[in-house]
N, C-alpha and C positions, 0 to 999 in steps of 0.2 A: 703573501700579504692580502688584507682583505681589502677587495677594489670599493675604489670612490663611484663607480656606478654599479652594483651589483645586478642590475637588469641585462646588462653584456652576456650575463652566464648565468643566470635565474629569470624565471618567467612566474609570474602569478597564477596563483591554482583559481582557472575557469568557475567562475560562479554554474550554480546549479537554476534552471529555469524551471523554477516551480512557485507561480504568483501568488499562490493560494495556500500557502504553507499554512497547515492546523497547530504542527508540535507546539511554535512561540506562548499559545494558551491555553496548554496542555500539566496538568500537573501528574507525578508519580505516585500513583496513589497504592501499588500493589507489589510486591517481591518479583522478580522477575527469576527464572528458571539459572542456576549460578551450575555452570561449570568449571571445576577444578582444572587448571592444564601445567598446573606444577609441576609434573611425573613425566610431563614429554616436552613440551616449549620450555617451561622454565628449566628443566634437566638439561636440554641441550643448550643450555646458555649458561653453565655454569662452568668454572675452572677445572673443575673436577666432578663431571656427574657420579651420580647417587650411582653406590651399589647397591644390593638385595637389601640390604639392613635398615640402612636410610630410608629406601623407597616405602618399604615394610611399615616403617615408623610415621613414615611420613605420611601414608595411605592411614594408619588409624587416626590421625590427626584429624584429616579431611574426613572421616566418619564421624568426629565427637565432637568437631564443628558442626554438621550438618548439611556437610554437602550432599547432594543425592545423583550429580552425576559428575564421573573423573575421569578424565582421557587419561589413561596409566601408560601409556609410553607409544613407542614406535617400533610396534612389533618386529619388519621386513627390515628394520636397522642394524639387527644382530641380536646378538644371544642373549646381553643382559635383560633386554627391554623382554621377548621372548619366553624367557624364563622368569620372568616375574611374572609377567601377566597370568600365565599357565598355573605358576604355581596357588596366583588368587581363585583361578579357579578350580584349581583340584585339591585344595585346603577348603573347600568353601566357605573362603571368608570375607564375599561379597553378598553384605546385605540383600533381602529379596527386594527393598525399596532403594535400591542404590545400582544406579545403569551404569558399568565400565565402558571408557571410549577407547577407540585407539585412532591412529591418522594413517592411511596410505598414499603415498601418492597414484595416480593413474598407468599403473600398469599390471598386467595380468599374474606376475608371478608376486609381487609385494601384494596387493592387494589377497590374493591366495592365501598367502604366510600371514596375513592379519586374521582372517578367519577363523583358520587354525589354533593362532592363539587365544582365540575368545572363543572358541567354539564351547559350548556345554555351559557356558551362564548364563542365569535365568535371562535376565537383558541384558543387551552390549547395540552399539551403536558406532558403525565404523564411519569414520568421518573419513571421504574424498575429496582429493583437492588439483587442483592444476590454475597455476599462474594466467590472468588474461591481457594483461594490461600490455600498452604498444612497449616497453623498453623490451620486458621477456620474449611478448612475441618477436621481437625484431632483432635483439640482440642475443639472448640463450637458445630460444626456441628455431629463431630463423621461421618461420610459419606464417602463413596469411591467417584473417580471422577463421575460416571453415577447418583450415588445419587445426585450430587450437581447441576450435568447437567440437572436432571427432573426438580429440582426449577427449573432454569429461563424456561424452555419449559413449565412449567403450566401455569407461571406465563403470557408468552406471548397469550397462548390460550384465557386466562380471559383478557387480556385487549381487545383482537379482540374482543371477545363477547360482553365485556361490551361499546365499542366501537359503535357498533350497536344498541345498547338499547338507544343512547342518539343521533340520527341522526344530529340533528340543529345543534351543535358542529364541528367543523372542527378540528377531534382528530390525534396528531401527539406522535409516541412511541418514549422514550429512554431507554435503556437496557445498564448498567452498571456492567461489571464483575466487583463487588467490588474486593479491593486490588488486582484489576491489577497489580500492581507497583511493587509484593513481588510476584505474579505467575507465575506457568510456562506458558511463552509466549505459546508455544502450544496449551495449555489446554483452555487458555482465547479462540484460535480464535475458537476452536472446541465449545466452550458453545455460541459464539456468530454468526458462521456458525446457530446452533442449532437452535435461537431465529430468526436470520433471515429466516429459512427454512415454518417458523409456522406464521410468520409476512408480509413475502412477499414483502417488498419492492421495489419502484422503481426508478426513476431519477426523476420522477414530485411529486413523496412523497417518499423521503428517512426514513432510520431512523436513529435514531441519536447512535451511539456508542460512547459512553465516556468511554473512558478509564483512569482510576485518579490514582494517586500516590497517593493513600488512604495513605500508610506512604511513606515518600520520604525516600528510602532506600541503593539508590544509587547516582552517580556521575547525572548531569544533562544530559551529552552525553550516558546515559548510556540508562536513560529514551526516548531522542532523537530516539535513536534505536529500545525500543521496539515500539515506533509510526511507524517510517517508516517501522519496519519487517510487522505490522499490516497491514499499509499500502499497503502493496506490496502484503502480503500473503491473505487478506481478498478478498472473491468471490464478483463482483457484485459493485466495489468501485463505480461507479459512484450511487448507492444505497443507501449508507452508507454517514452519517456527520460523523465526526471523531472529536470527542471533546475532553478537555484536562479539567482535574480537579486535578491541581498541590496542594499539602501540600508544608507546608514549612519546615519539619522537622529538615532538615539538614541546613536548610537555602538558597538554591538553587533556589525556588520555583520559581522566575522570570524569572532566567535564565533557569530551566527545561520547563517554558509554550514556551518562545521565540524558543528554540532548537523544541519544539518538533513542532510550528506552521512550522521552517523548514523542520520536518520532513514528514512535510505534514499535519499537523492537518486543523480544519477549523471551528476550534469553539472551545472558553476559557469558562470554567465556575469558579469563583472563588465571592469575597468580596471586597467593595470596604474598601482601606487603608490595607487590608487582615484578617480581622479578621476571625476565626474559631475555629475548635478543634485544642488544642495542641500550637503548633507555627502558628498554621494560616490556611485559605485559601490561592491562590497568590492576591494578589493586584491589582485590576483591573487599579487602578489612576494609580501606577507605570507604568505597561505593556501599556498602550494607551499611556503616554506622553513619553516613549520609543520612540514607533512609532514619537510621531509628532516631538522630536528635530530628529528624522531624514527624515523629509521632509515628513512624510506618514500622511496623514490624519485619526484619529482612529475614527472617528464617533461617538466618546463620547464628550461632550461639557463640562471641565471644566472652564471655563472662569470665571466663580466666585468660586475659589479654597476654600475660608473661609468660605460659605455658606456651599457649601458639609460637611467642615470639622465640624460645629458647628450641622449640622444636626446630623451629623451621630454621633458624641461625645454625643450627648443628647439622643438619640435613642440606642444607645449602652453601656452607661455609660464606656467607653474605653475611653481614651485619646489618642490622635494624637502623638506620640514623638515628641519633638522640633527638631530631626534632619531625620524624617522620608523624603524619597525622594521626590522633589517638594512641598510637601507639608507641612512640620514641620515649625516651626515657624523660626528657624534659618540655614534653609538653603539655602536661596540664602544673608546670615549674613556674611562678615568677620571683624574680632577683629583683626587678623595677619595682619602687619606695611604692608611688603611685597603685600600680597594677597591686601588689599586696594590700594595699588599704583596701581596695576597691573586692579585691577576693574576700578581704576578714571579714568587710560589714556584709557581704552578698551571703556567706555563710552561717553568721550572726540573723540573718532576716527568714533565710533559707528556716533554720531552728524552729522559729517563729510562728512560721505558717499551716495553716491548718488544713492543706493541703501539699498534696506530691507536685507540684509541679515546677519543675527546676529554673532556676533564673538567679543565679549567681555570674556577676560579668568573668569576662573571662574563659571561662569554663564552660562551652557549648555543651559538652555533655559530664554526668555527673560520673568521676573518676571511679565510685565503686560500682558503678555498673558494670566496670572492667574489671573488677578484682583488682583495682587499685586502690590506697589506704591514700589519707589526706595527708597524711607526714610528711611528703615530700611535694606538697603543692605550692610549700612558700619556703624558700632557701634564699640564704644570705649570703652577701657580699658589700661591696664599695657600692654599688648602687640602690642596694633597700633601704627603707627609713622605718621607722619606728613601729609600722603593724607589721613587718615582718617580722621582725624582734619579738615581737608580741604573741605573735601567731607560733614561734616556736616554743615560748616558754609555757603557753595553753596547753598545746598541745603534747607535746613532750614531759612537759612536768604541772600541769594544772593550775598554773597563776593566772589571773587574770588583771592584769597591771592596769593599774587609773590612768587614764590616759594623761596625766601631765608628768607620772613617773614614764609611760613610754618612752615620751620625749626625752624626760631626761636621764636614760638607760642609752637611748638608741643614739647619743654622743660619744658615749664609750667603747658600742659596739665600730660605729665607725673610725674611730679610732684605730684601732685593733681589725679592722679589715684594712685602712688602708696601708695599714705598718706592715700585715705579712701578704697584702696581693695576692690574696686566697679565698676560697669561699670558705664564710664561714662553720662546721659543724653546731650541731645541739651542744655539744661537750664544749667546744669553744665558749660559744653563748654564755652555759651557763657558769661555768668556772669563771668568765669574767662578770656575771651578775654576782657569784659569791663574793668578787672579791669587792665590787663596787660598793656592796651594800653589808658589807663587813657579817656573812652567816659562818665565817669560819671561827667566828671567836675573836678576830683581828681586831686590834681599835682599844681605844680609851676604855670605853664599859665593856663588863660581859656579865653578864646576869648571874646569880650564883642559886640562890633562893629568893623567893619574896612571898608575903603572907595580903589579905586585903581583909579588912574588915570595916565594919561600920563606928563612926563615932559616935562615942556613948553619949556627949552631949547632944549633938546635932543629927536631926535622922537621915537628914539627904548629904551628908560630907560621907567621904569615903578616905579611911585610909591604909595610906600605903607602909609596907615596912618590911625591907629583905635588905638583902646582904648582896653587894654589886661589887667588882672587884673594878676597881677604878687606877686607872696609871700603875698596873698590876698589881694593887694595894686591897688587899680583902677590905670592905668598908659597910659599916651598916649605916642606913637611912632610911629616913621619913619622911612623908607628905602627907598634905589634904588636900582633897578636892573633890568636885561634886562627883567624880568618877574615879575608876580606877588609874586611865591616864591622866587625867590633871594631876593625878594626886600624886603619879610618878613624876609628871614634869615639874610637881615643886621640889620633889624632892632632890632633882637632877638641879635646883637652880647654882648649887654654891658650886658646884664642878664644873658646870657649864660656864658662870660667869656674867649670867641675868635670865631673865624670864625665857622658857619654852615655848612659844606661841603655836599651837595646835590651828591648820589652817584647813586641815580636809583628814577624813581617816573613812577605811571602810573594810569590810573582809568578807571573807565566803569559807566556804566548806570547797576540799579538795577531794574528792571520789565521794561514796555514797554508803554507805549504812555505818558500822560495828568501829570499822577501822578507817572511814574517814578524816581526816584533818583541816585545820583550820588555817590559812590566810591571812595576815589582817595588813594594811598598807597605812601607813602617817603621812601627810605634808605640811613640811615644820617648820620655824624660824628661830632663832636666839637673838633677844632684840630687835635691830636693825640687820640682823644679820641675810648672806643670802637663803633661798626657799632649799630646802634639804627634804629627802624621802628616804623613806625606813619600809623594812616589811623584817615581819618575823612568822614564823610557822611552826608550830607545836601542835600535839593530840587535843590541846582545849583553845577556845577562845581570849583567854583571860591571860595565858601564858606567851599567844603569839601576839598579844597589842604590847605587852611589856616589849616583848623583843622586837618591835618594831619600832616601839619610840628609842631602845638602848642605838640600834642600826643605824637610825637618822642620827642621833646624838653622837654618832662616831664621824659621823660625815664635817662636825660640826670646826 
């Protein structure tokens, strides 16, 4: 059970003493170096790691995104990781702008068998690593600090070595004080001082420090700090890549990479969507479309968001959440009455404007950037109201409802969502729009023919004269008026049972040139009667205002 004092068995993560922190006024103003580590961290966190196929598929992926640097497995782990890498390089089908990684841990025969497997591609970059923090040191390791300090110093000796043994390679080191996140900041830069003394780096070949939140253990500012103290305190910066390799433990993970790129970082290693150990890698997809809704370019290309997501769901057996960010299936979805109106006018004003720049609520970034289509931005249920309703029958079938017919559509719709406890489809919608507003033929009138022409006495009366089939009675009649529709609504008066009163009409054109169509909407009364709405649609104008005033008159 969880205790009423949890301080008994949890301690607070020690603030970092850096009075002068820069990052807090720091903005991201530039793409930061993105490593892919889906092929090795994310692969060994899943049920079932990738064989050759997957990884295969799943490395071109990471190429038609735009990644340019991939840890592709763990060579000294065994055969599959081994023989895949191998086979990228002896297919050469590692781009010459694209650097393969791999991970070893600090010992002389694994570290060997990574070389091996990357030996002969143009660049690779073996990433070293050994645990510092007191729980390893004390509990796996059993080691004082100098003990744990000689791992990485071996460990850097044998890459130099093994570095030379394989010339044609253009070989690049990273050095990883694992569980950074949980050590004494101290001790990290003293083991990585260490590594750099034996490795020598310089400004035309840095090395890479990644420093990771092996477990996220802290606040994300907290993290922030120990980048920048690193930052500040490490010899030789212009030597050093400063990399970020966030968990998500606490759930931060996003905001720990973004803080700590302020803190100076210059390179993310994480998963794309985030998969990993525990709660995750961070999210590569989140952290770049960060960047681009706010004007920055991330150099990663999602443009076909549902490709990545189907690759990488087949290649991972993981599923994407339906409300994961940008990417889930219903997040650029609103169901909420409200949030729908607020999307239809933002897109109505969007239209409008005589510029690109996006500002629809709701909708931090505009859906087809992602190769996503607007059809699915506003879905109904028991809780939309009337611009949702509206928004699908625009979209879907090209009406554009007056807004007092919304209103009174979006009663029926509710109706009929809360009878079946379902969301509603387009098909639903509009099958119940046919039957509300009678397009099926249903109802007292149904048009049969009708003719209009001018009164020979008077030059501004118009009249009417077809053949309506009324209480399924084929029936001819007649009207005048100064229109076509007045002159039908006199002629409806003796079936109707008093006067038509005409209170709003309007229409539009449905599509564009040869084979568009017409629209036209009535708001009517008989009498005292209550307010009634018609629409009718035909290839001419003159054809769909009859059948709109016939629609409302079936209402009657």
């Amino acid at each position: 059970m969880m205790l009423t004092d949890p301080s008994r068995k949890y301690r607070p993560f020690p603030q970092i003493d850096l009075p002068n922190r820069q990052w807090p006024n720091r903005v991201i103003d530039k793409a930061p170096r993105w490593l892919s580590t889906d092929l090795r961290d994310g692969n060994q966190a899943l049920i079932d790691p990738m064989g050759a196929e997957k990884k295969n598929r799943f490395f071109d992926l990471l190429l038609k995104v735009g990644v340019k640097e991939i840890e592709v497995g763990f060579p000294s782990s065994g055969a599959t990781d081994f023989d895949f890498i191998r086979g990228l390089v002896d297919s050469n089908r590692i781009p010459d702008d694209v650097a393969i990684q791999s991970l070893t841990q600090s010992r002389r025969d694994l570290i060997e068998k990574t070389f091996e497997a990357m030996a002969g591609a143009k660049t690779a970059i073996v990433h070293l690593y050994n645990a510092v923090s007191p729980a390893w040191r004390d509990i796996v390791f059993q080691l004082d600090k100098p003990g744990v300090k000689a791992i990485a110093v071996e460990g850097a000796k044998i890459l130099a070595e093994q570095a030379a043994k394989y010339p044609q390679t253009d070989w690049h080191f990273e050095y990883s004080p694992e569980t950074f996140s949980t050590a004494e900041i101290e001790f990290s830069l003293e083991v990585c001082e260490a590594v750099m003394e034996v490795l020598k780096p310089t400004a035309q070949k840095p090395l890479i420090l990644n420093l990771p939140a092996t477990i996220e253990a802290a606040m994300p500012n907290i993290y922030a700090d120990q980048i920048e103290w690193m930052c500040t305190h490490i010899s030789a910066r212009d030597s050093v890549v400063i990399s970020l390799h966030p968990h998500n433990d606490r759930g931060s993970g996003i905001a720990a990479a973004e803080l700590g790129l302020l803190a100076g970082a210059d390179r993310i290693e994480g998963c794309l969507f985030g998969n990993g150990e525990r709660t995750g890698n961070v999210d590569l997809v989140t952290l770049a479309l960060n960047m681009y809704t706010q004007g920055l370019n991330p150099e990663l290309d999602f443009s076909n968001i549902d490709e990545v997501i189907q690759t990488v769901e087949y290649c991972n057996q993981l599923p994407v959440h339906p409300r994961h960010p940008y990417a889930g299936e219903l997040v650029f979805t609103a169901f909420s009455g409200s949030h729908q109106d607020a999307i239809k006018k933002g897109f109505a004003a969007q239209a409008k404007r005589n510029d690109e720049l996006w500002q629809v609520p709701y909708l931090p970034i505009d859906p087809a950037d992602l190769g996503r289509s607007y059809e699915a931005v506003i879905r109904v249920n028991s809780q939309s109201g009337k611009g949702g309703v509206a928004w699908v029958l625009e979209q879907d079938y090209g009406l554009k409802l007056p807004k007092r017919m919304q209103a009174n559509f979006s009663t029926t719709v509710q109706e009929l969502s809360d009878s079946s406890g379902r969301e509603l489809l387009a098909d639903d919608i509009w099958q119940a729009f046919e039957t509300r507003y009678h397009l099926k033929g249903q109802g007292r009138f149904r048009l049969i023919d009708f003719q209009e022409s001018q009164s020979p006495k008077q030059q501004d009366e118009r009249i009417f004269a077809g053949k309506i089939r009324i209480d399924g009675e084929e029936q001819s009649v007649s009207g005048r008026g100064n229109g076509l529709i007045s002159a039908l609504a006199s002629a409806l008066e003796p079936a109707l049972g008093g006067s038509l009163d005409i209170i709003d009409y309007s229409e539009h054109a449905i599509g564009h040139g040869t084979g568009a169509r017409a629209a036209a909407y009535v708001e009517c009364r008989v009498g005292d009667g209550p307010i009634l709405f018609g629409i009718g649609i035909s290839q001419d104008i003159a054809t769909a205002s009859v059948r709109a005033i016939l629609s409302a008159a079936n209402s009657a």
